[in-house]
N, C-alpha and C positions, 0 to 999 in steps of 0.2 A: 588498459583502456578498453571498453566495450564499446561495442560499434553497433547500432539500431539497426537488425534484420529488414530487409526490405517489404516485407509483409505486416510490422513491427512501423515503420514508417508510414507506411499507405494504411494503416490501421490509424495512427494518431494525425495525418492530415486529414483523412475523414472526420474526425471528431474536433477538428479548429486546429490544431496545433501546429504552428511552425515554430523555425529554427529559431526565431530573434525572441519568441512570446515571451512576455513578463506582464505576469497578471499582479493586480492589487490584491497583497497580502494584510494588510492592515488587518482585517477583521478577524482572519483566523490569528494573527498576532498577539492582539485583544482576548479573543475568546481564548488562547491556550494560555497566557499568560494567567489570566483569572482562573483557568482548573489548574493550576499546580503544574504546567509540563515547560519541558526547557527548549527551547526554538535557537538552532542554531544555523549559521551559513549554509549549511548541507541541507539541510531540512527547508530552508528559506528557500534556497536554489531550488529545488526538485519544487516546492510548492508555489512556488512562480511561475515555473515552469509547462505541470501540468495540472495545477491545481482545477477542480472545476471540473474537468474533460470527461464525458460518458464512450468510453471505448467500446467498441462491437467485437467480440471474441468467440474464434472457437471456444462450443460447451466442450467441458474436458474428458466427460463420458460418450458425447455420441458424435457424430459426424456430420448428421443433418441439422443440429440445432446450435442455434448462437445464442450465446451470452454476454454479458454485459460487465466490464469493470469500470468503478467511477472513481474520482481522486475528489470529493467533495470530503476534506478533512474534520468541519462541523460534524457533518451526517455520521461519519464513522466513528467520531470521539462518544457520540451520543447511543451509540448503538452497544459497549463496552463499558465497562465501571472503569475508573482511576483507579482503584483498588484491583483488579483483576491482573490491566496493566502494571501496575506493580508488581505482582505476583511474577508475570512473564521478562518483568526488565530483570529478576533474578537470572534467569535460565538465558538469557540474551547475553547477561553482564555489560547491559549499556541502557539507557535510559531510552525509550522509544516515545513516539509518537501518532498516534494515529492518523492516516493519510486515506483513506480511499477505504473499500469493499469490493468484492467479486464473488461472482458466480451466485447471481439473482440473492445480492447483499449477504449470500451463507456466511463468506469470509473476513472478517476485520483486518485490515492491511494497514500495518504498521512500522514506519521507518526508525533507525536507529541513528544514534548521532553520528555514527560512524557510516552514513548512507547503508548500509546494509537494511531488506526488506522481508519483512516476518509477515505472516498472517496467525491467525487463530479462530476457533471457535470451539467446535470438540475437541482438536489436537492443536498443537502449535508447533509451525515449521517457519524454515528459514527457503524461503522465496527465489533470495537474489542476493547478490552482494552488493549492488547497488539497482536503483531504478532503470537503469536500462536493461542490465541481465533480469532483472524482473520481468519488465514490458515485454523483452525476447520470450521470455518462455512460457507469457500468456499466448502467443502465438504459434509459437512451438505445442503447447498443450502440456509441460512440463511437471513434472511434481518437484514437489518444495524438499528439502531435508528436514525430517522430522525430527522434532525437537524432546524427548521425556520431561514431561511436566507431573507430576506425583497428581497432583491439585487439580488439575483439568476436569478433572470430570462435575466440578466444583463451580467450574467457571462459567461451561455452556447454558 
């Protein structure tokens, strides 16, 4: 079980979020369900959850500047092909869904049915094994585990 760092918490109460939120998922239900992607309990949960939220983050190169991750699941399906994601639920070996972007929208943040969290753009790495070690280590400043995608360079 992962436990939301305290910096990690006073980051997503700043941004609206508390413990009980449950926001109306319908639309992103709607909209994934019509591009081909599969919405499961885990993916529902987390996007209940923080769906929506503009979090304020250390940038991950410098010290004095903050950036920004948002969980607007629309915005980031939009930003990536259905075909692309494809390409990466190979190297994942699990179906993903686009959830969120960071780092001034550079990165598409994508969840897996198995809650584990990816990002991509020029590389694709593994984030977090689920959305709170995620959230943790946008706080942290952490780097993701990098993923060898052949195709990438295809993708950006």
């Amino acid at each position: 079980m992962y436990r939301i760092s305290d910096a990690a918490r006073k980051g997503l109460l700043d941004a609206g979020w508390s413990p009980n939120r449950s926001l109306d998922i319908s639309l992103y239900e709607t909209y994934f369900l019509k591009n081909n992607y599969v919405l499961n309990d885990t993916i529902r949960f987390y996007l209940k959850n923080f769906g929506e939220l503009i979090l304020d983050i250390p940038s991950f190169g410098c010290d004095t500047i903050r950036d920004t991750a948002h969980f607007n699941a629309i915005e980031a399906e939009q930003a990536i092909s259905r075909h692309n994601i494809t390409i990466l639920e190979r190297y994942a070996k699990e179906s993903l869904v686009p959830i969120g972007e960071v780092y001034g929208n550079y990165i598409t943040i994508m969840m897996s049915l198995s809650g584990k969290v990816y990002g991509a753009y020029s590389e694709f790495w593994q984030f977090g094994e689920n959305m709170y070690d995620y959230i943790n280590g946008l706080y942290q400043r952490r780097n993701g585990k990098k993923i060898n995608v052949p195709e990438m360079k295809n993708i950006s």
